[in-house]
C-alpha positions as CSV (number, residue, x, y, z in Angstrom):
1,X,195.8,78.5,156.9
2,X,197.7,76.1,159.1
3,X,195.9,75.3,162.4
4,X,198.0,76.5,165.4
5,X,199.1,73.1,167.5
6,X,200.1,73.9,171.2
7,X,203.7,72.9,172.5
8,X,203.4,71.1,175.6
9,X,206.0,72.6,178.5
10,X,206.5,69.8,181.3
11,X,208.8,71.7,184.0
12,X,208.1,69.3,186.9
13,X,211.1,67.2,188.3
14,X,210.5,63.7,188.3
15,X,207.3,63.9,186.0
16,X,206.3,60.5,184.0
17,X,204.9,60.9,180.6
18,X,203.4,57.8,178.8
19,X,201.1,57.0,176.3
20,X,197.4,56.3,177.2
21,X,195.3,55.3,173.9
22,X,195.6,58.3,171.4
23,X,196.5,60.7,174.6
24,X,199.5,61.4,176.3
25,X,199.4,61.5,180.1
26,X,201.9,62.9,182.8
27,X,201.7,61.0,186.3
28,X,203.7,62.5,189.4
29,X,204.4,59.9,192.1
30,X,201.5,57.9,190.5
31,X,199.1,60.4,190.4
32,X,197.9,61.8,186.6
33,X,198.5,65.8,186.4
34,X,197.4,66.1,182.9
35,X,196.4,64.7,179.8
36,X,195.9,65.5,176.4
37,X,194.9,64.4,172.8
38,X,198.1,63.7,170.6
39,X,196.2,65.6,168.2
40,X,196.7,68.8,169.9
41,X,200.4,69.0,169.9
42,X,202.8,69.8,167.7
43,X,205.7,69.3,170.2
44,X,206.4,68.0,173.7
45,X,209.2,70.3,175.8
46,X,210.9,68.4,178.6
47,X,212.7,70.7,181.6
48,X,215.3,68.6,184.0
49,X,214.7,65.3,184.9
50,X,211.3,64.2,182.8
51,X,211.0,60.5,182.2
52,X,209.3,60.1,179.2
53,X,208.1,56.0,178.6
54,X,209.2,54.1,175.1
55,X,205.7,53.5,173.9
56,X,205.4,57.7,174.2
57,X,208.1,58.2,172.4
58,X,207.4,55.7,169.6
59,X,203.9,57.2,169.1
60,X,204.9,60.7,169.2
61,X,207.6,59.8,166.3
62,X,204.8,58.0,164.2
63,X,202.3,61.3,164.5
64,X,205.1,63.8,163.7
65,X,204.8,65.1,167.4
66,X,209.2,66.2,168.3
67,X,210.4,65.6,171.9
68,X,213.0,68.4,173.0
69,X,214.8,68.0,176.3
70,X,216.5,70.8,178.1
71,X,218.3,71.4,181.5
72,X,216.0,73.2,183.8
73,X,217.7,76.4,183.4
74,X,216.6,75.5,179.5
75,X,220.0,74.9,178.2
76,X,219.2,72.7,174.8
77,X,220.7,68.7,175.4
78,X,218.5,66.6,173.2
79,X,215.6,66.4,170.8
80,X,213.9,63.1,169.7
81,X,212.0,62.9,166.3
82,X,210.4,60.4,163.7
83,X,211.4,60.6,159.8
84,X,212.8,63.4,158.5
85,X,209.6,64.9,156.4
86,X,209.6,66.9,153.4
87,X,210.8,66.8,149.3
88,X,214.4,65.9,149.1
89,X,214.5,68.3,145.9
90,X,214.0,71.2,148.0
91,X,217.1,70.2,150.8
92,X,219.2,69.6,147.7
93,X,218.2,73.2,146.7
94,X,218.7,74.8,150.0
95,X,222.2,73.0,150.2
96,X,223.0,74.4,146.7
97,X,221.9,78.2,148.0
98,X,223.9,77.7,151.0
99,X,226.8,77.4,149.4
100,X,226.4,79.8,146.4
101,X,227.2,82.7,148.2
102,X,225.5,85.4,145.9
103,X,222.2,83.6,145.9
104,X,222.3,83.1,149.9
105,X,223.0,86.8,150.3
106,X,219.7,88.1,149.2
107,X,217.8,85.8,151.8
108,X,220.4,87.1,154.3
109,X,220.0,90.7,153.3
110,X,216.2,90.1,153.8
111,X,216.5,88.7,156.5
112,X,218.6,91.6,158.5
113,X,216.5,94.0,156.9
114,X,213.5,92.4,158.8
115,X,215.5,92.5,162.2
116,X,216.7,96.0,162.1
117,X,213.2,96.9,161.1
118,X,211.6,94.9,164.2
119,X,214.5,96.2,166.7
120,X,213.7,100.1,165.6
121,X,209.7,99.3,165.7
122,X,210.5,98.4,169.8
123,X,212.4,101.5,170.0
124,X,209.6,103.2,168.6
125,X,206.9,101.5,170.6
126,X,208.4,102.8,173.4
127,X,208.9,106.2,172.7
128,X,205.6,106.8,172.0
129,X,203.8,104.4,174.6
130,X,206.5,105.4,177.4
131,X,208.7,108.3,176.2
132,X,207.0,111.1,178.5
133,X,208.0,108.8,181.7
134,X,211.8,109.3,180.1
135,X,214.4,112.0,181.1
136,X,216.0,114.3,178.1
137,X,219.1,112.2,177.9
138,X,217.5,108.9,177.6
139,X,214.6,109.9,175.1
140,X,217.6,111.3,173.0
141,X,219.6,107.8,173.4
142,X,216.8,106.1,172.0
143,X,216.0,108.4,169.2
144,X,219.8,108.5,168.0
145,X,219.5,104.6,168.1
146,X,216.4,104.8,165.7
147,X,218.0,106.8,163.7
148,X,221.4,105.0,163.2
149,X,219.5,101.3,163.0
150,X,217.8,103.1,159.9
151,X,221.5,104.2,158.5
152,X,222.2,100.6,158.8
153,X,219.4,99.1,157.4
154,X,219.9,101.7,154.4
155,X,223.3,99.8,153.2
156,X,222.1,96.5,153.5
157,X,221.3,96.2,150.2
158,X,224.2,97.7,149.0
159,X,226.5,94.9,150.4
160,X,226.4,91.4,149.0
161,X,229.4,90.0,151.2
162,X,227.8,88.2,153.9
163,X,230.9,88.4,156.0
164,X,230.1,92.4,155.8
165,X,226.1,91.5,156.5
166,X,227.2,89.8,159.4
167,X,229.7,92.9,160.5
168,X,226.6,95.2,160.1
169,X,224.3,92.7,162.1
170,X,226.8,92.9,164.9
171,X,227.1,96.5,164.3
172,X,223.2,96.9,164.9
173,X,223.3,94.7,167.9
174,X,225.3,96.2,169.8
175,X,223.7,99.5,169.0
176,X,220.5,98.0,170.1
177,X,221.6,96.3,173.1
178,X,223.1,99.5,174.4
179,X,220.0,101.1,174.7
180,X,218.2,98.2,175.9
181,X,218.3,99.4,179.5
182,X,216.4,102.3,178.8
183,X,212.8,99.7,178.0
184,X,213.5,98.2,181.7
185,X,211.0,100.8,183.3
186,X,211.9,99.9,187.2
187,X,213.8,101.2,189.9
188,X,215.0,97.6,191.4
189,X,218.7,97.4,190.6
190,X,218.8,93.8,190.6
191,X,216.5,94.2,187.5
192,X,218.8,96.3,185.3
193,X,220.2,95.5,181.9
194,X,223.8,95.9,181.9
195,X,224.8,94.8,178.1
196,X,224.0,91.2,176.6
197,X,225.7,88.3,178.3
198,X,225.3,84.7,177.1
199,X,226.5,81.3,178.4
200,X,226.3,82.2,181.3
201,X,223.9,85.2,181.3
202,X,225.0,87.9,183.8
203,X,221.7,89.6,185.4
204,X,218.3,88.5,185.4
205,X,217.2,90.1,182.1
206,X,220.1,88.2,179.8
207,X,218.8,85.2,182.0
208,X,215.2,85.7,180.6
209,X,215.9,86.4,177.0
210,X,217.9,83.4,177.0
211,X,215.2,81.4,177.9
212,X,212.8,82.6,175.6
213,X,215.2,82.7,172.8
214,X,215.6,79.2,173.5
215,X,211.9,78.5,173.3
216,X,211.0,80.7,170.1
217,X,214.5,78.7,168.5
218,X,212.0,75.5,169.4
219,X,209.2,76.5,167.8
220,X,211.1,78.1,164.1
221,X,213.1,74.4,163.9
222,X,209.8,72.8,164.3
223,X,208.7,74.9,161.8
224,X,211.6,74.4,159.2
225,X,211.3,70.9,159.7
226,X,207.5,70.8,159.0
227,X,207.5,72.9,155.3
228,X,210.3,70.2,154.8
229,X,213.4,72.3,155.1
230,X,216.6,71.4,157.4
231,X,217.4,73.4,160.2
232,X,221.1,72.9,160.4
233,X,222.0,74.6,157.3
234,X,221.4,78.5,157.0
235,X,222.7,81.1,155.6
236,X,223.7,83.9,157.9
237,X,224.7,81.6,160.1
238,X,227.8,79.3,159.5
239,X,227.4,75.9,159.5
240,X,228.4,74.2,163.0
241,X,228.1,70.4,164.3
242,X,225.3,70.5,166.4
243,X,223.8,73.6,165.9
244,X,220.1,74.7,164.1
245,X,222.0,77.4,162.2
246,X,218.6,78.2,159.6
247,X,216.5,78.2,162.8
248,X,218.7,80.4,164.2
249,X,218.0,82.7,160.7
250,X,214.7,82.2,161.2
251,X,214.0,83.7,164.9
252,X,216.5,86.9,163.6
253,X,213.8,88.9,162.4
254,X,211.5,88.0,165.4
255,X,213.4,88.3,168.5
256,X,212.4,91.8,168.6
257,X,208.4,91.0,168.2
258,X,208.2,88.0,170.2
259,X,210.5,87.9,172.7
260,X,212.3,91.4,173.2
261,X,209.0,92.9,174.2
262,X,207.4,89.5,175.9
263,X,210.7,90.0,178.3
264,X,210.0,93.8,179.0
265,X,206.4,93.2,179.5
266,X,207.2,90.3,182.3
267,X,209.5,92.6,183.9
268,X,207.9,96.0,183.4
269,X,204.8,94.8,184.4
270,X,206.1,93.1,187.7
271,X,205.3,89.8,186.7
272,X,208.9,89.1,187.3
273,X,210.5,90.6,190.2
274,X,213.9,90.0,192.0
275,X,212.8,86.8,193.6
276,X,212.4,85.1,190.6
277,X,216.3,85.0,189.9
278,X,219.1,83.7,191.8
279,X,222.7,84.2,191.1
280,X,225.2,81.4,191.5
281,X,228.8,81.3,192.7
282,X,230.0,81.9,189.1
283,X,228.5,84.7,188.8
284,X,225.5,83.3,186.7
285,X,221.9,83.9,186.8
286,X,219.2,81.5,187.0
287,X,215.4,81.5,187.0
288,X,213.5,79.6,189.6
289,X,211.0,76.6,188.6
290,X,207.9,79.7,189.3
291,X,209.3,82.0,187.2
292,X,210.2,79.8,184.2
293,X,206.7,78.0,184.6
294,X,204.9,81.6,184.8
295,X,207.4,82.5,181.2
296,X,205.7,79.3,179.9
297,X,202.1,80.7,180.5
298,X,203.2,83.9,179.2
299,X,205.0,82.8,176.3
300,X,201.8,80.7,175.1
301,X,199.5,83.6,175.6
302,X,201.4,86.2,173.9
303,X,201.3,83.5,170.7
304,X,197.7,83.5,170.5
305,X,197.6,87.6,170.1
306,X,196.9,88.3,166.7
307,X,198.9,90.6,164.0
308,X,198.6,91.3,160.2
309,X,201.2,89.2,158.4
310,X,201.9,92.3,155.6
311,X,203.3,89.4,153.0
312,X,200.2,87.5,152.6
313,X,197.7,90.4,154.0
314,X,196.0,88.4,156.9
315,X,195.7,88.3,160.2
316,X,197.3,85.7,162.0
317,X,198.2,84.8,165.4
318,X,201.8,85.7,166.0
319,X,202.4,81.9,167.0
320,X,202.0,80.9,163.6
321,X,204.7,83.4,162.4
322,X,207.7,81.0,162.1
323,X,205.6,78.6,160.6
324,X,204.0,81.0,157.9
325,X,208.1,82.4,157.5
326,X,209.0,79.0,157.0
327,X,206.8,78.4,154.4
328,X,207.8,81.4,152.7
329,X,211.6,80.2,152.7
330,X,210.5,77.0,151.1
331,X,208.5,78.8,148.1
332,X,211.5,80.9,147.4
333,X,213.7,78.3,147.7
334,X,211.3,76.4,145.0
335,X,211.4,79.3,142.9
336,X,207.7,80.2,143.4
337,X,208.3,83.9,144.5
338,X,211.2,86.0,143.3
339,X,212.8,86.8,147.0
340,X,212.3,85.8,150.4
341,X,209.9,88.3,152.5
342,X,211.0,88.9,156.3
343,X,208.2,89.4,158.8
344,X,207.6,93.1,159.5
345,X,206.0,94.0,162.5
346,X,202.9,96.3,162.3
């Protein structure tokens, strides 16, 4: 198995990252903050204004190691990488599923099925870690949500349109996300869900699963790019300049696993509280440079937890999931397994 490499966050304004031998080294108004092997990293995450020196970025490029840079409220701008790797044959292939539409809607189909099963697994989670704590009405909510993610799951594969998929997808979203308010287990009303708002996120929990859906995006293009694939072109997702529509397949069927419940945890937990957020004049939330650097430390730990991958019967740390998913894409893809296995949680 693949050895887990470690993403390096650098969320300090006006950091200076150049290369020192075979390590990379951040500086601060000339003082040296950090430094690590090359080795150790499979990516380097720049928030704000990071400067990052040429020889860096040449080295990182000639050892495979990505450079992403995002806006400190981690809105993607940029991301610097060496030579495309991988087999050519196997692009051409994915190109070719893409756009044969009954051969991409099995992957898609898997896919969702994966998702829906990960969203009712949280649901579940809950109910039986937290469900005593719950009033009558609530507990019902939720288990009438269980129940009608399961009726949609059930016609998935019945339906090979993927315009239809996609209408069920949205259908199980918005099932899911109207319950979502029910995990948030505190009283602070500046800390309550109130429906899924993007660009810009509208309350302080759509502000932190944006972030991290932006970070576990990250990791599953790194991934597709790694096992040779390209992340622009996906299946349930429709292709669009500028945007990593197969990562954004990949991290479907773990949103729920990794970041759903990392969210609720940093929140439930009081990791997170009111402080943490501010709202601007447009109504938009934002995180402050403690709260996003405290995500960071959570969001690394929670990847070094360890669950059974039920596909290839081992256990892995959850980290390595989009990797081992990606890999799994690229054997169907080559024609070495019969369909395309979603990641189930257990």
């Amino acid at each position: 198995m693949r050895r887990q490499l470690n993403t390096l966050y650098v969320t300090t304004e006006g950091a200076w990252l150049k290369k020192d031998g075979a390590n990379v080294v951040m500086e601060v108004e000339g003082d040296e903050r950090a430094r690590l092997p090359i080795h150790m990293l499979k990516s380097v995450v720049c928030f704000g204004r990071v400067l990052v020196s040429p020889p860096l970025l040449g080295f990182c490029a000639e050892q495979g190691v990505s450079l992403a840079y995002l806006s400190s409220n981690g809105r993607f701008l940029a991301r610097v990488e060496g030579p495309v790797a991988g087999n050519v044959l196997l692009r051409r292939e994915q190109y070719r599923v893409s756009d044969d539409l009954p051969r991409a809607a099995p992957i898609v189909q898997n896919i969702l099925a994966g998702k829906l099963y990960n969203q009712r697994a949280v649901i579940s989670r809950a109910l039986r870690d937290h469900g005593d704590k719950l009033n009558d009405a609530a507990r019902q909510t939720l288990e009438r949500t269980r129940m009608r993610l399961t009726i949609i799951a059930r016609r998935l594969p019945i339906e090979s349109d993927i315009d239809v998929l996609r209408g069920l997808e949205g259908e199980a979203a918005q099932s899911y996300f109207g319950v979502f308010g029910h995990l948030v287990r505190v009283d602070d009303p500046a800390l309550q869900f109130r429906g899924r708002s993007r660009r810009p996120p509208l309350d302080a929990i759509n502000a932190l699963l944006s972030f991290i859906y932006t970070l576990l995006t990250h990791d599953c293009r790194s991934a597709l790019e790694t096992v040779g694939l390209d992340p622009a072109v996906g299946f349930l997702h429709r292709d669009r300049p500028g945007r990593p529509s197969l990562a954004l397949d990949l991290i479907e069927e773990m949103r729920p696993v990794i970041a759903d419940r990392l969210a609720l945890s940093l929140i439930n937990r009081k990791q997170l509280n009111k402080r943490d957020f501010k709202t601007l004049d447009n109504g938009a939330v934002t995180m402050t440079d403690q709260a996003r650097k405290a995500i960071l430390v959570a969001y690394q730990e929670r990847k070094r937890d360890e669950v059974l991958h039920p596909f290839i019967d081992e256990k892995i740390r959850l980290g390595m999931v989009p990797f081992v998913q990606a890999q799994l894409l690229a054997r169907h893809l080559r024609g070495d397994i019969d369909a395309y296995p979603a990641y189930l949680w257990q």
